[in-house]
C-alpha positions as CSV (number, residue, x, y, z in Angstrom):
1,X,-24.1,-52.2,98.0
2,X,-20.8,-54.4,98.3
3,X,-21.2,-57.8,100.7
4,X,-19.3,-58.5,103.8
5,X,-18.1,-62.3,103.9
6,X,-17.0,-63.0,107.5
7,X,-15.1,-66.5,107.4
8,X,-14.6,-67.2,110.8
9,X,-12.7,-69.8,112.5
10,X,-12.2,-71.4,108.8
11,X,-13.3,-75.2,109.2
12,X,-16.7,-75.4,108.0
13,X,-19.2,-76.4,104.8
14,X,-21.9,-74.2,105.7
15,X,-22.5,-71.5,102.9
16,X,-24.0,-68.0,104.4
17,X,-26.3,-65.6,103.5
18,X,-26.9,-61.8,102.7
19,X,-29.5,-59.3,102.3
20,X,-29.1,-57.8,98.3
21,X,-29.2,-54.4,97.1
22,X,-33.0,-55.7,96.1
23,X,-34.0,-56.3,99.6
24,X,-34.1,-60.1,99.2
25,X,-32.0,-63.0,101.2
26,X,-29.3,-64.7,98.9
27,X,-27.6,-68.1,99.7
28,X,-23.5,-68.2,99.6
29,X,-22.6,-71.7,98.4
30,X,-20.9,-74.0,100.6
31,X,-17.3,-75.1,100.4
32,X,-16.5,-78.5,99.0
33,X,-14.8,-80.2,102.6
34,X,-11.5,-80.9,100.7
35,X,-11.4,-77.6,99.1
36,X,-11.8,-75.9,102.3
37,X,-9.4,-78.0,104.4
38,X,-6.9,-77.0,101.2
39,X,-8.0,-73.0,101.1
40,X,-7.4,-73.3,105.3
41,X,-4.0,-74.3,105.0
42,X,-3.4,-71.8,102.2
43,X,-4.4,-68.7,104.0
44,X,-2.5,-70.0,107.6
45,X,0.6,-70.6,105.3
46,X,-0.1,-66.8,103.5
47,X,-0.3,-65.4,107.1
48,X,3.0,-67.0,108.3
49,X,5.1,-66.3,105.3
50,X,3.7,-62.6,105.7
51,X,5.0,-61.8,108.7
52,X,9.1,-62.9,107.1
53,X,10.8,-59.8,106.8
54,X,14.3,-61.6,105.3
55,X,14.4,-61.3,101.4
56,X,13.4,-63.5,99.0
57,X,9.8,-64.2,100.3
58,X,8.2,-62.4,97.2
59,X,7.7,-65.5,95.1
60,X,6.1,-67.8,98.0
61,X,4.0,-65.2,99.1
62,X,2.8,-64.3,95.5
63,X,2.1,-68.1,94.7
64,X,0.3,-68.2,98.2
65,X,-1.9,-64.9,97.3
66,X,-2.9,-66.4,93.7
67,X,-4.2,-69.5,95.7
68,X,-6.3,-68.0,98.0
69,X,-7.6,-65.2,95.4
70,X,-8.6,-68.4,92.9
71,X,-9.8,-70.5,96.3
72,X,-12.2,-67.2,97.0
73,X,-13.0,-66.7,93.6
74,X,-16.4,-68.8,93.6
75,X,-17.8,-67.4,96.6
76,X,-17.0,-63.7,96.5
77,X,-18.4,-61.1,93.8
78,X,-16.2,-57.6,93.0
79,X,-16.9,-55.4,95.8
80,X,-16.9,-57.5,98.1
81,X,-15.3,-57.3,101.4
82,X,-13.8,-61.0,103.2
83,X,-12.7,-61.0,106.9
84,X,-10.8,-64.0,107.8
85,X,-10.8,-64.8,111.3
């Protein structure tokens, strides 16, 4: 069974739960505040320069993509499916 992460309105600490393939509650850590704040602007930045059609966007959006993929990495397991809202 894969998890689905649902960051909302990204701006806060609070880790999250889930209910396991083994039937129990696990905790999701919490973001550190600075790290978050960072990851926040990352993903607003990835969504702007997303939406650039003119060439030459490749290399900002791929620098953008590897930040928020390592900024994710310690909160999501493979499988997993993240909604930002």
């Amino acid at each position: 069974m894969n998890r689905i992460i649902f960051i909302g309105s990204i701006g806060s600490d609070a880790g999250g739960w889930y209910v396991g393939a083994d039937g129990k509650i696990h905790r999701i850590p919490g973001w550190n505040p600075e790290q978050l704040v960072d990851f926040s602007h990352a993903v607003t930045a990835l969504r702007a320069v997303s939406q650039i059609k003119l060439p030459g966007t490749e290399q900002v959006t791929s620098a953008l993509h590897q930040l928020v993929t390592k900024g994710l990495g310690s909160h999501v397991k493979e499988g997993d499916v993240v909604v930002l809202g």
